[in-house]
N, CA, C and O atoms as a DFTB+ gen file, in Angstrom:
380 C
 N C O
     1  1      -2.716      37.227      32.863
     2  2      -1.278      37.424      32.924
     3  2      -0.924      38.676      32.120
     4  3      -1.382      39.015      31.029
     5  1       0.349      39.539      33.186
     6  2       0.112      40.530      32.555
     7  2       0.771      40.444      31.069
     8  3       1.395      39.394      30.921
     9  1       0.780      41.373      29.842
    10  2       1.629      41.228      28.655
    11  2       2.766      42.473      28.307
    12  3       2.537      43.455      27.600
    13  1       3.865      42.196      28.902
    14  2       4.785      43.051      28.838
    15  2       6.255      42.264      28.261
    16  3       6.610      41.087      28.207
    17  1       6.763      43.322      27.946
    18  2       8.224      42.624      27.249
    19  2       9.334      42.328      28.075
    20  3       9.909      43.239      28.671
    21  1       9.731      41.026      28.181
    22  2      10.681      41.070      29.296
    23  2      12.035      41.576      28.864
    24  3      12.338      41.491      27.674
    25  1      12.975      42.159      29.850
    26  2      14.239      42.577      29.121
    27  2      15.536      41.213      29.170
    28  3      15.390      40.318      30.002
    29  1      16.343      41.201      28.533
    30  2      17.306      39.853      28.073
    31  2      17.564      39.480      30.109
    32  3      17.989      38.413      30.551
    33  1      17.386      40.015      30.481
    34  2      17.769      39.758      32.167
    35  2      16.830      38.784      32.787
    36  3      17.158      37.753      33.375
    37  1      15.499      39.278      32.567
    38  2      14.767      38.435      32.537
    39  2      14.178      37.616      31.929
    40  3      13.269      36.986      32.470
    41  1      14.569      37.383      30.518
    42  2      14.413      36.207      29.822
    43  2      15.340      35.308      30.589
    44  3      14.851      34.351      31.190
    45  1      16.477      35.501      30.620
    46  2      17.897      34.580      31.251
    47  2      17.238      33.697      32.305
    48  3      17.251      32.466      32.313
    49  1      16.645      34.525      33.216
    50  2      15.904      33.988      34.310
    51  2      15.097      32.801      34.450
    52  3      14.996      31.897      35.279
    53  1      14.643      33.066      33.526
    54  2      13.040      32.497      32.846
    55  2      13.397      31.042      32.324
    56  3      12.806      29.978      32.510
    57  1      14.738      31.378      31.495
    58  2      15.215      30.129      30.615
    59  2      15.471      29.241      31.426
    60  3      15.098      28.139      31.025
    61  1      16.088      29.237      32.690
    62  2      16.404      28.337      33.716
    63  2      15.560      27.625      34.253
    64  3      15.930      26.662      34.925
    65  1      14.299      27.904      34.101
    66  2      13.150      27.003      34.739
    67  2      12.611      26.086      33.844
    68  3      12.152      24.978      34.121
    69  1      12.732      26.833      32.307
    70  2      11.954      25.838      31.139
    71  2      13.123      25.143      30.807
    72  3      13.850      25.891      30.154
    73  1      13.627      24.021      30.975
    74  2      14.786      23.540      30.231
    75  2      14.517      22.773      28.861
    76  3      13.552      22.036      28.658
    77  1      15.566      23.079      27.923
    78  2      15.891      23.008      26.637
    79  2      15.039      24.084      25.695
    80  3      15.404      24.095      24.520
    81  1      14.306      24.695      25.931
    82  2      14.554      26.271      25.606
    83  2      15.506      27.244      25.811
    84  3      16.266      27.536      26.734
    85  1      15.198      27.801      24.376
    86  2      16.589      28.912      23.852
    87  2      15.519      30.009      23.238
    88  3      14.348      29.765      22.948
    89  1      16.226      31.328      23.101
    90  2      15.738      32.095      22.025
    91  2      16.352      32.278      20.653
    92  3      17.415      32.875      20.484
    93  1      15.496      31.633      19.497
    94  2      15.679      31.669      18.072
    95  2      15.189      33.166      17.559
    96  3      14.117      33.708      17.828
    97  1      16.013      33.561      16.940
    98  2      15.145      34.652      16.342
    99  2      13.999      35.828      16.560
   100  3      13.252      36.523      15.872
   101  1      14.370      35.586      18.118
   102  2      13.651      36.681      18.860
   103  2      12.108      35.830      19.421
   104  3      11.422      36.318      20.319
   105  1      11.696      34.348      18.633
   106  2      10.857      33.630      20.021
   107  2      11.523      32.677      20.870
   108  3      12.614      32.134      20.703
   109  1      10.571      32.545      21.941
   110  2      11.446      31.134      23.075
   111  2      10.765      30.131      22.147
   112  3       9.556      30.112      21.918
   113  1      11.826      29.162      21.553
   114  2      11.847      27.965      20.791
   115  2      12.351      26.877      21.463
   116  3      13.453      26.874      22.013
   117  1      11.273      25.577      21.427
   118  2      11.878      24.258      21.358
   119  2      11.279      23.334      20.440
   120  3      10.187      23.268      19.875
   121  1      12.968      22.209      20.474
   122  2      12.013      21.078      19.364
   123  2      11.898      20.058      20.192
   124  3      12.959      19.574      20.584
   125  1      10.333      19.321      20.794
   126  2      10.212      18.138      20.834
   127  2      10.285      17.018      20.115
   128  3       9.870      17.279      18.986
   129  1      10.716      15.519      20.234
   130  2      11.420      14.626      19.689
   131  2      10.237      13.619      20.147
   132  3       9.843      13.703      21.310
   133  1       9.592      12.560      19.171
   134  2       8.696      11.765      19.383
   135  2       9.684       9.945      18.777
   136  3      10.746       9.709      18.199
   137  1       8.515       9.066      19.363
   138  2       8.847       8.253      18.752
   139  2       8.032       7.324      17.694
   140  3       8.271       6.244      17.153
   141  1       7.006       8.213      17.655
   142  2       5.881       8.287      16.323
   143  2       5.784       9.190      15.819
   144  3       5.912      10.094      16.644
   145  1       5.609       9.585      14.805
   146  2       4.555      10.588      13.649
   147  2       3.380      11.213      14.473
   148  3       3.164      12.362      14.859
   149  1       2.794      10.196      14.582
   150  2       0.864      10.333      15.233
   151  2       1.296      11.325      16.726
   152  3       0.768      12.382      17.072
   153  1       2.360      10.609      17.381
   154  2       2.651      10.973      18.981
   155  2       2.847      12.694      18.582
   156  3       2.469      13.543      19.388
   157  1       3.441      13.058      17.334
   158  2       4.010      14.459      17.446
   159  2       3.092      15.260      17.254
   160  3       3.033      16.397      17.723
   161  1       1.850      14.440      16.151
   162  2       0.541      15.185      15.876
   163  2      -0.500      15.714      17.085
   164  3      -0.994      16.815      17.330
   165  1      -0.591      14.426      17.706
   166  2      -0.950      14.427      18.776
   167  2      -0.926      15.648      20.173
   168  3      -1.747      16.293      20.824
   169  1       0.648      15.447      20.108
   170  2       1.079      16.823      20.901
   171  2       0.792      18.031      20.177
   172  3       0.525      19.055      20.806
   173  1       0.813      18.021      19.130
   174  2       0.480      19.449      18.528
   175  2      -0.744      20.106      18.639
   176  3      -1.000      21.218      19.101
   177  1      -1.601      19.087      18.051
   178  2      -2.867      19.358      18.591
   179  2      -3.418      19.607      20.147
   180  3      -4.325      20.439      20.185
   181  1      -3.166      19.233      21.003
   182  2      -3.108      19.378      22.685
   183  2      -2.789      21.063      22.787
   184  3      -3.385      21.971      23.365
   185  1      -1.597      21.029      21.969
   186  2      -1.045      22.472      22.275
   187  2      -2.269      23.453      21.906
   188  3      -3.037      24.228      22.476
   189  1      -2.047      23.056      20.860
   190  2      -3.016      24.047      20.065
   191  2      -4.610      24.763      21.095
   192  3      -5.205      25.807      21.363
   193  1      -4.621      23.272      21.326
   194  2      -5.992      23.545      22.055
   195  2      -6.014      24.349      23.646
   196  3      -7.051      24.845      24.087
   197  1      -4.774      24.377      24.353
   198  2      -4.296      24.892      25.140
   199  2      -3.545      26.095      24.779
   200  3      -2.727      26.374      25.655
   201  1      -3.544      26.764      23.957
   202  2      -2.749      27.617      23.327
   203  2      -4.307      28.351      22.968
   204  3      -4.258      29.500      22.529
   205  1      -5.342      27.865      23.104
   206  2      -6.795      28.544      22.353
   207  2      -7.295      29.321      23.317
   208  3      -7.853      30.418      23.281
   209  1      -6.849      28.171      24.688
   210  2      -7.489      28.677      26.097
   211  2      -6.526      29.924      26.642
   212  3      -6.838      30.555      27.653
   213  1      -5.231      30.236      25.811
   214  2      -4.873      31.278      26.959
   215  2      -4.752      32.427      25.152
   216  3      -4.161      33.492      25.335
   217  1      -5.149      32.243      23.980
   218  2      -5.300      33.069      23.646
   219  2      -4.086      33.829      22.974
   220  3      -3.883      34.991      22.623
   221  1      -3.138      32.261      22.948
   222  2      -2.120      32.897      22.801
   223  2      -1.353      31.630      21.467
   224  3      -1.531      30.442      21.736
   225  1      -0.784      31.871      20.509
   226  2      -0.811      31.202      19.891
   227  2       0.325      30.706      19.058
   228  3       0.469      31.268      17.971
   229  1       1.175      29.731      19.384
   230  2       2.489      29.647      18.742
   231  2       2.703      28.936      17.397
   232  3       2.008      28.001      17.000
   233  1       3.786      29.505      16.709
   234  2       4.182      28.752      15.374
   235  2       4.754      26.771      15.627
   236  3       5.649      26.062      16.086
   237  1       3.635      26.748      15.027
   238  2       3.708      24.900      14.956
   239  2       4.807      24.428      13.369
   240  3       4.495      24.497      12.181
   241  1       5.809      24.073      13.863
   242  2       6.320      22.939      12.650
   243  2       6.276      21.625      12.626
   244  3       7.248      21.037      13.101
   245  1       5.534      21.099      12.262
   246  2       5.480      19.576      12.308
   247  2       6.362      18.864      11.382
   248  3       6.298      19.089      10.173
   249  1       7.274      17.922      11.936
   250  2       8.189      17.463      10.803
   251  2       8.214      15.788      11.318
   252  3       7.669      15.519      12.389
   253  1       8.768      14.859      10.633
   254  2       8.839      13.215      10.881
   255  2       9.292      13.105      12.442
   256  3      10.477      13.158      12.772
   257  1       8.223      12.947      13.363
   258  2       8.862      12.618      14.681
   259  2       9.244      13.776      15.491
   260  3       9.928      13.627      16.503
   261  1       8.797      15.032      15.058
   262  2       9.496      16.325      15.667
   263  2       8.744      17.359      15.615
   264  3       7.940      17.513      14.695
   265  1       8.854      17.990      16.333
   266  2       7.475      19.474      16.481
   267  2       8.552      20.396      17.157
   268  3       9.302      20.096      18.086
   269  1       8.459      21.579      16.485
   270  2       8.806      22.795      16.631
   271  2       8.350      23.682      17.087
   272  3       7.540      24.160      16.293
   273  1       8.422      24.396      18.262
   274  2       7.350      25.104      18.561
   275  2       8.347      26.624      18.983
   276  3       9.440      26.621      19.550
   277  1       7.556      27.849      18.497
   278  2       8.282      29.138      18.364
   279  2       7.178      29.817      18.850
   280  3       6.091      29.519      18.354
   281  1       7.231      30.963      20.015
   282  2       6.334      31.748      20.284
   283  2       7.192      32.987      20.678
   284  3       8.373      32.923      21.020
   285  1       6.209      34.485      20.556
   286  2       6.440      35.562      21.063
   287  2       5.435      36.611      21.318
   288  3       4.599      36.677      20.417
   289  1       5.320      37.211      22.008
   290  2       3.782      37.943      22.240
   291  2       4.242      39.775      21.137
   292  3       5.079      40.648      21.368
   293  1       3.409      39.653      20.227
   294  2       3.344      40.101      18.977
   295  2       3.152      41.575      19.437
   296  3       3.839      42.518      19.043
   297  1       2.128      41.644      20.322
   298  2       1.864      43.322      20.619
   299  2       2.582      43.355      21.767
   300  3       1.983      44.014      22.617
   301  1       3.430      42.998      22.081
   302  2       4.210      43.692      22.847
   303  2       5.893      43.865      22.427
   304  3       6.738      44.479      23.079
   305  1       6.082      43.157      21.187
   306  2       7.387      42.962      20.422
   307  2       8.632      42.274      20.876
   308  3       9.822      42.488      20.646
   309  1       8.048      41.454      21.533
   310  2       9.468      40.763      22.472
   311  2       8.579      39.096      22.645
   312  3       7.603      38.576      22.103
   313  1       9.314      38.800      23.438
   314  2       9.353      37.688      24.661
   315  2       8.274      38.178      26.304
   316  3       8.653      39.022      27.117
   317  1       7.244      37.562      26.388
   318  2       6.758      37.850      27.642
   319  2       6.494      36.599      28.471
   320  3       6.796      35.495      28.017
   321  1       5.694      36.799      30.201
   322  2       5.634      36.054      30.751
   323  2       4.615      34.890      30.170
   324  3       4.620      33.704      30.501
   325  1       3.688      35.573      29.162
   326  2       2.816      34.401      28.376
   327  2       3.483      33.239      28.085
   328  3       3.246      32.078      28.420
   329  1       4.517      33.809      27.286
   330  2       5.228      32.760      26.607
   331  2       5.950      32.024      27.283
   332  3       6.274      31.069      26.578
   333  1       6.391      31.950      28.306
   334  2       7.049      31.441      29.147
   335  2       6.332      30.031      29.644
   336  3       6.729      28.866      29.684
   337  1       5.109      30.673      29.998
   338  2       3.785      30.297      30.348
   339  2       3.304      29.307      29.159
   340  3       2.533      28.372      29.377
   341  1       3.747      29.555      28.090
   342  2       2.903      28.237      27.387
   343  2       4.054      27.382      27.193
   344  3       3.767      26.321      26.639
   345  1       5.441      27.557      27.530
   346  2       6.786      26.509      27.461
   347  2       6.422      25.657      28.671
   348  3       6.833      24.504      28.803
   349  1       5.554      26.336      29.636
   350  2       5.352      25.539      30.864
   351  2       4.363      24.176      30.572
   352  3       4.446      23.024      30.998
   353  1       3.262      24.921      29.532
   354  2       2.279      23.651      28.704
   355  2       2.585      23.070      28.349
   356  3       2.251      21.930      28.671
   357  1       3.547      23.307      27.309
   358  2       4.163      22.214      26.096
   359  2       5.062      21.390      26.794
   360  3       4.881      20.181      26.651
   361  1       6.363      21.899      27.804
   362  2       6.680      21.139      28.771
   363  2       5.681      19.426      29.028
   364  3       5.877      18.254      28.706
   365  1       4.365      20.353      29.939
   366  2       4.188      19.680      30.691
   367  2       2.543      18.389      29.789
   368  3       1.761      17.627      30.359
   369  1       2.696      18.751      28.241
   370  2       2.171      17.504      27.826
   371  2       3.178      17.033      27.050
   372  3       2.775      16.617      25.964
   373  1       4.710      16.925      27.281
   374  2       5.529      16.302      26.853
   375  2       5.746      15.009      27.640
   376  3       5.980      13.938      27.080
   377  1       5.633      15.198      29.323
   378  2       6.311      14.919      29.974
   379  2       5.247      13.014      30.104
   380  3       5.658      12.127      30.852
């Protein structure tokens, strides 16, 4: 995938497909909501390990029941289709 910076036009775009993602602070951020401790660890770790395979690697907050997850592709100084791309992961071992 290629790694380029998307411009706010196409972030907008983008946001519409991942729902309950926003941009914090310049990464696409969401907080997943558990109904265990272990369940949030759990997901974190998954990520992580899927986050190894594309090489790409987001800020984990683990808090009581809640995981934070913040990404942005670093050498390219923005928001890219990566990242988009791993909201699609985390999404989809939420679900």
């Amino acid at each position: 995938m290629e790694r380029k910076k998307l411009d706010a036009e196409q972030i907008e775009e983008n946001l519409k497909v991942v729902l309950g993602w926003a941009v914090k602070d310049g990464k696409l951020t969401k907080t997943f909501e558990f109904k265990a401790y272990a369940s949030g660890i759990l997901f974190a770790v998954a990520l992580a390990q899927r986050a190894d395979l594309m090489d790409h690697h987001p800020d984990l907050a683990i808090g009581y029941c809640k995981v934070t997850v913040a990404v942005n592709t670093h050498d390219v100084g923005g928001i890219s289709h990566l990242d988009f791309e791993l909201a699609r992961q985390a999404d989809g071992l939420f679900e």
